[in-house]
N, C-alpha and C positions, 0 to 999 in steps of 0.2 A: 114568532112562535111557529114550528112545526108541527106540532101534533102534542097531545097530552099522554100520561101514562093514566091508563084503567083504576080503579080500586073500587071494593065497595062501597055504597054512600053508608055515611054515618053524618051525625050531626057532633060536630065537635064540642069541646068543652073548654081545648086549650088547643090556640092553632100558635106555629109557630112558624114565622118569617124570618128565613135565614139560607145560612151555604149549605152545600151537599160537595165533599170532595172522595176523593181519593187519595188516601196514605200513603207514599213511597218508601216504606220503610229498609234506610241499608244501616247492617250493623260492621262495626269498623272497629280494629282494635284502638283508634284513633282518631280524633278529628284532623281533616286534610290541612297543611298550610296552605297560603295563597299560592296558585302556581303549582300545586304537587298531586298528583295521581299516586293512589290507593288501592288496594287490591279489598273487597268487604266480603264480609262472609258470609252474608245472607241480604236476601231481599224479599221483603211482604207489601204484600197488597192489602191495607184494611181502608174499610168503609171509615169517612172521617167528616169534618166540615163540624162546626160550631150549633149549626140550625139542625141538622141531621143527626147530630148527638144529645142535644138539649129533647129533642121532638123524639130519638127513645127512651131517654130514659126517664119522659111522661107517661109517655105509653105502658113503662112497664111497669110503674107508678100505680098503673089504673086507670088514667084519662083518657075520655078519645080524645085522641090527637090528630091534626091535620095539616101536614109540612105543606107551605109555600115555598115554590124555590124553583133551582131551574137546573137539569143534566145538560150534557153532550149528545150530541149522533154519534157517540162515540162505543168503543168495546167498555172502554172507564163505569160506563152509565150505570149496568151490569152491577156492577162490583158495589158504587155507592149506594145502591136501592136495597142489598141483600139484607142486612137487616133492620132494614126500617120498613121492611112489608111482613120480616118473620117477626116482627113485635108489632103488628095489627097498626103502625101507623097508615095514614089515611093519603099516599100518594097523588090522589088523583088532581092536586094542583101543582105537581111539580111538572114544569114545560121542558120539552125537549127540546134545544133549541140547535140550529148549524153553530158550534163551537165546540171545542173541549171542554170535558168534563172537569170540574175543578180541582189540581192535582196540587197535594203537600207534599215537596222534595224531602226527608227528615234521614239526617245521618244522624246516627246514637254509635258512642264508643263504648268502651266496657266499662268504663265510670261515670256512665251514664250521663255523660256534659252530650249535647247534641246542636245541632244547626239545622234551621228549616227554609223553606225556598217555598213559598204559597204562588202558584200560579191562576189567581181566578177565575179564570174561562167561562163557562155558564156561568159562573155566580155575578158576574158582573153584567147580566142581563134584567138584573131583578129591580129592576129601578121602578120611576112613579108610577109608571104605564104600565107596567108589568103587576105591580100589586094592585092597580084601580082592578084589574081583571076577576078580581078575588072578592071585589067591596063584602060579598054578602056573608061569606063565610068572617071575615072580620067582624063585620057588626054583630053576629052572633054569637060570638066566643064568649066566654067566660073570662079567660085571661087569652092576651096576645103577647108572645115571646118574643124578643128582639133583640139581635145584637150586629158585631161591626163588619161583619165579613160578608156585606152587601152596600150596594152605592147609598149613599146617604139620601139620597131620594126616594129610593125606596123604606127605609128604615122610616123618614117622615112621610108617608105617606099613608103606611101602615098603621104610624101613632094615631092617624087624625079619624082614619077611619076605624078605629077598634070601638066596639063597643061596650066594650070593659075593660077590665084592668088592665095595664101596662105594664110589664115585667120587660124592664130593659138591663140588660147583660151588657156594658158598654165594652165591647173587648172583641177585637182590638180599639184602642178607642181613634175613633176621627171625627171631624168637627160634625154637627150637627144642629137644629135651626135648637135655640136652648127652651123656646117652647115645649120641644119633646121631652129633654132632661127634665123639667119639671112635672113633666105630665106623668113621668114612669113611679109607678106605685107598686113596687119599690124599684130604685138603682140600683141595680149588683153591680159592685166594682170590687176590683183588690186596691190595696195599699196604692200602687202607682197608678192606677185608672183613677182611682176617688181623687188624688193631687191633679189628673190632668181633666177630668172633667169638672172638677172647680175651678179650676184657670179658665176652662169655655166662657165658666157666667160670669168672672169678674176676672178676669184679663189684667187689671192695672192694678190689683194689688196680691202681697207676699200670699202664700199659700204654706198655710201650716206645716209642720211637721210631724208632729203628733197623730196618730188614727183617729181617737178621738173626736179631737179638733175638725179633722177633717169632716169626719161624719156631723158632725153640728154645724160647722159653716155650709155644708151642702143641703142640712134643710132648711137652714137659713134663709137660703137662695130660693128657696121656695118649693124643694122637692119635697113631696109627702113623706116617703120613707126611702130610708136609705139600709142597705147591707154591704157590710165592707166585709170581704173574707179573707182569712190570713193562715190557709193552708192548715198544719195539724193546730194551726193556732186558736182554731173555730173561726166566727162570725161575731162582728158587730152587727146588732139590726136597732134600726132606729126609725121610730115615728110616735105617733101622739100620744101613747101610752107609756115613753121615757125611752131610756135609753138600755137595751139587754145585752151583756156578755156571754154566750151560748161557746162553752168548750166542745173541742170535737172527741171521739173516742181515741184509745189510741190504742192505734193495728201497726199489724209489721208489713210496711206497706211494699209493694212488688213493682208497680208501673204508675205513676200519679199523672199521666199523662190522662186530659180527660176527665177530671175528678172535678173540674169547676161547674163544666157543662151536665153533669149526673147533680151535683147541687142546684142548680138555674131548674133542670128537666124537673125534678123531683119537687123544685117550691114551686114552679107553677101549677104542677099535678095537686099537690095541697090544696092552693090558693082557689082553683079551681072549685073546691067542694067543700069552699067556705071556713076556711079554718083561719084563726089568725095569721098574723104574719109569722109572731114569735113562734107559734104549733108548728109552722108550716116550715120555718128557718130549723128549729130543730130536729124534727124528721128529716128533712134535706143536708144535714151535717151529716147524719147517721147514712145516709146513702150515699154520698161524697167520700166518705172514710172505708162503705165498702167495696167502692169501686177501687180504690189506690193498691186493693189485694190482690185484685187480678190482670190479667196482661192487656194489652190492648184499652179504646175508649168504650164504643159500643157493647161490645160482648163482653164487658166485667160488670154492666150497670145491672142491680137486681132487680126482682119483680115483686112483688107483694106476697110471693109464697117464701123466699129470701129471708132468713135472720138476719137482723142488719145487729152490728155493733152497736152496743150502749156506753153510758158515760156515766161514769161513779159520780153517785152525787157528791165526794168528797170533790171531785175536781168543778162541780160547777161551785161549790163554798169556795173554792178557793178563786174563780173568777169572778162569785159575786163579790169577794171581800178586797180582788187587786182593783176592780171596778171603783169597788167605795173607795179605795184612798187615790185613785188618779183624780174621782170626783172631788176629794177634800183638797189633795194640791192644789188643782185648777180653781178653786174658790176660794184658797188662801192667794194665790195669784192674782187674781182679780182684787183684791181685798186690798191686796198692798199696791197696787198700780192705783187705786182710787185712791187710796190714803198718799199716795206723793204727787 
């Protein structure tokens, strides 16, 4: 470590351990073959990283917030801090470190198919030693943020030390010790994260197809709560109190780049000030749906002064009601595999 960045103290409420990158954005009337050179028509530089997005748009939630993490000595560093200090997050534990700042190569064509090239640089500094540095701001949090785009040592080190809740984002997913999968209250996965983090804890057998399914073998497994998200599809959120189908609003969406991590930022900002999960998953859809309306990750997330999008109660009857009949198939299933 080199030197730290400044901020004012605050006592955090939701700190969160994670990347800080830099967006390479080229737009291309196409994506390139192997082997072929392109001419793109524009090139942006936004503020990006997984930890650096989840950690504003808590902030702008309402919570303090307090990024762990780590920049470059670099001009990059600059660019990734711009707004995460204009939304009052709490910088002063991200370390500067001798590296590059952590840069996402991202080609987008005009039918929006794209290709990304993640180069880690600083983020790959954030390992066990590098969180012990933090212990105390951890044990104080209310909720601790966590996802995959820091070395798995540090991600477990983080878990052990938090002293509250666990809000882990497995995305990208990579292995982990599965005491932590257990530990996170709740799991945010989509559809192909929830398949590959149930394969971590049980390895030698089939892995469902079903969403469902999936979300009930993974509490199975002994995780408290579990949220599966499935894009304008809403969320599954599941823990002691059964199993919820939470529909999203539906917006004419502009950029969905970014809209996982505005749902991650926004239920831990929730979770934080005590609200259930399901209060908490709900409001967080409704902030997920308003980010996919505007450009960029960062700077589309709203604030609490923000109209977010609402959801007719016709469409949650109609997920309460597809709900109930996947629940009646699956126990006429069950039914007749006992009966043969």
């Amino acid at each position: 470590m080199e030197r730290s960045l400044p901020a004012p103290p605050s006592r955090p409420t939701v700190v969160v351990v994670g990347s800080i990158n830099v967006d390479q954005v080229i737009s291309v009337e196409r994506l390139p073959l192997p082997g072929e050179t392109l001419i793109g028509s524009s090139l942006t530089l936004l503020p990006g990283g997984k930890g650096a997005n989840q950690a504003v748009a808590a902030a702008r939630r309402g919570a303090a917030t307090l990024l762990i993490g780590a920049v470059g000595d670099d001009a990059h560093a600059a660019a990734a801090l711009t707004v995460l200090t204009s939304s009052d997050v709490d910088v002063s534990r991200v370390d500067v470190v001798v590296a590059p700042t952590g840069l996402a190569v991202i080609n987008v064509s005009v039918d929006a198919e794209n290709t990304i090239v993640v180069v880690p640089g600083a983020n790959g500094t954030v390992d066990d030693a590098a969180v012990e540095r933090h212990a105390d701001v951890l044990a104080d949090a209310a909720v601790v943020v966590l996802q995959g785009e820091i070395p798995a040592s540090g991600i477990e080190r983080a878990a052990r030390l938090a002293g509250g809740r666990i809000l882990l984002n497995l995305a990208p997913v990579i292995r982990v010790d599965p005491a932590v999968l257990r530990a996170a209250d709740p799991l945010v996965v989509n559809e192909h994260e929830g398949a590959l983090a149930l394969q971590q804890l049980r390895p030698d057998r089939p892995v469902p197809v079903d969403h469902a399914e999936i979300v009930d073998a993974l509490r199975t497994e002994g995780i408290p709560s579990v949220i599966m998200t499935r894009g304008a599809a809403g969320v599954i959120v599941a823990d002691g109190s059964g199993v919820h189908v939470l529909p999203s609003p539906r917006v004419d969406a502009v950029d969905t780049s970014g809209a996982g991590d505005a749902f991650v930022g926004a239920l831990g900002a929730s979770l934080a000030t005590g609200a259930s999960l399901v209060e908490a998953a709900r409001d967080a859809v409704r902030v997920g749906a308003f980010a996919v309306t505007g450009v960029g990750t960062q700077s589309s997330y709203p604030s609490l002064e923000d109209e977010l999008p609402s959801v007719p109660a016709s469409a949650q009857a109609d997920a309460d009601a597809a709900a109930n009949a996947d629940a009646d198939a699956n126990a006429d299933a069950e039914r007749g595999e006992a009966a043969s």
